[in-house]
C-alpha positions as CSV (number, residue, x, y, z in Angstrom):
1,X,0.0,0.0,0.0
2,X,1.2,3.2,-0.6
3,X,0.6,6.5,1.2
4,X,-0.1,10.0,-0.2
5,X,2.9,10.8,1.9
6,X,5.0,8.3,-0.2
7,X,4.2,10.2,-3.1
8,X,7.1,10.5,-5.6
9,X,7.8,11.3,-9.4
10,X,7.3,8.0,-11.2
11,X,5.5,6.3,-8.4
12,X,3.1,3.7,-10.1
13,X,0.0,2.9,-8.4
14,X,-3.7,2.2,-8.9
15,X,-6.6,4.6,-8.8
16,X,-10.5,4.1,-9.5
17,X,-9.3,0.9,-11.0
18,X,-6.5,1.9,-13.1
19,X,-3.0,1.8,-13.3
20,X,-1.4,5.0,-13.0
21,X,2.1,6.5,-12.5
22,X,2.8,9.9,-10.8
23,X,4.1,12.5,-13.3
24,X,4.0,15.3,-10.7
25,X,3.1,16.0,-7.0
26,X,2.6,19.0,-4.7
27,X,1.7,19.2,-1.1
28,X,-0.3,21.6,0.1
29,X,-1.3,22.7,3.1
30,X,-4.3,25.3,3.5
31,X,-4.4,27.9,6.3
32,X,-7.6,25.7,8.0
33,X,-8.5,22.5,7.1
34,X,-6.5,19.0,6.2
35,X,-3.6,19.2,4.0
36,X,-3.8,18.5,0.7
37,X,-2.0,17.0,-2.1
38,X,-2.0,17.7,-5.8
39,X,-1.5,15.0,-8.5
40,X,-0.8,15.0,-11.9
41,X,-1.1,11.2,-12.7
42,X,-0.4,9.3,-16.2
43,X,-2.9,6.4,-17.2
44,X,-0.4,3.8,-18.0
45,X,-3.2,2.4,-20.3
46,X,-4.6,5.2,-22.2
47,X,-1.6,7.6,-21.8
48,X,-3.6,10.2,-21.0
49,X,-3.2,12.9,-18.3
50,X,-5.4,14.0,-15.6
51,X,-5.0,15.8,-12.2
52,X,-6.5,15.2,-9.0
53,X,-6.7,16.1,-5.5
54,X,-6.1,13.6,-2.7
55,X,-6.8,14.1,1.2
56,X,-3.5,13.7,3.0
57,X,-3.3,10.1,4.6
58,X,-5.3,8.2,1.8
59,X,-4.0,4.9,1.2
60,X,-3.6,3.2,-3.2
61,X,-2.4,-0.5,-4.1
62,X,0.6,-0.3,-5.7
63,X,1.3,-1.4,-9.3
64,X,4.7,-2.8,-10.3
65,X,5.7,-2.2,-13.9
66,X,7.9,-3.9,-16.3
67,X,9.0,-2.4,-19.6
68,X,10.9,-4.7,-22.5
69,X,12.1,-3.8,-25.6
70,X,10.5,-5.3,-28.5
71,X,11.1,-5.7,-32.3
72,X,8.7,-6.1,-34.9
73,X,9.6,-9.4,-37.3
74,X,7.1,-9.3,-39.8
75,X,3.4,-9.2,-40.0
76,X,1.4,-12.5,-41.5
77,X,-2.5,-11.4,-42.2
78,X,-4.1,-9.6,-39.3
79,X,-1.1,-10.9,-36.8
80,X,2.2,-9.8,-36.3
């Protein structure tokens, strides 16, 4: 599990359902009220961008990531 205060750049974890890595982060802390802390995350699936807001203390399942280099042989039909 991993804690909004273990936010980091590149972090990748899950949210709504999705997984999702942390592009950029910023604490903030209000004069009342809980602190804060502003997300700008990357859907690893889509590739698209979105930010969000997240109570300080909130708890995400991690997501661990594994990238490989691939190279395209030739395509037969519909298949490659």
């Amino acid at each position: 599990m991993i804690s909004t205060s273990d936010f980091r750049n590149g972090v990748n974890l899950k949210v709504d359902g999705h997984p999702c890595q942390i592009v950029w982060f910023q604490h903030h802390k209000p004069g009342k009220g809980g602190a804060i802390m502003r997300v700008k995350l990357k859907n690893l699936e889509t590739g698209s961008i979105t930010e969000r807001t997240f109570k300080s203390g909130e708890k995400f399942e991690s997501v661990s990531v594994t990238r490989e280099k691939k190279q395209f042989l030739y395509n037969s039909g519909d298949d490659y």
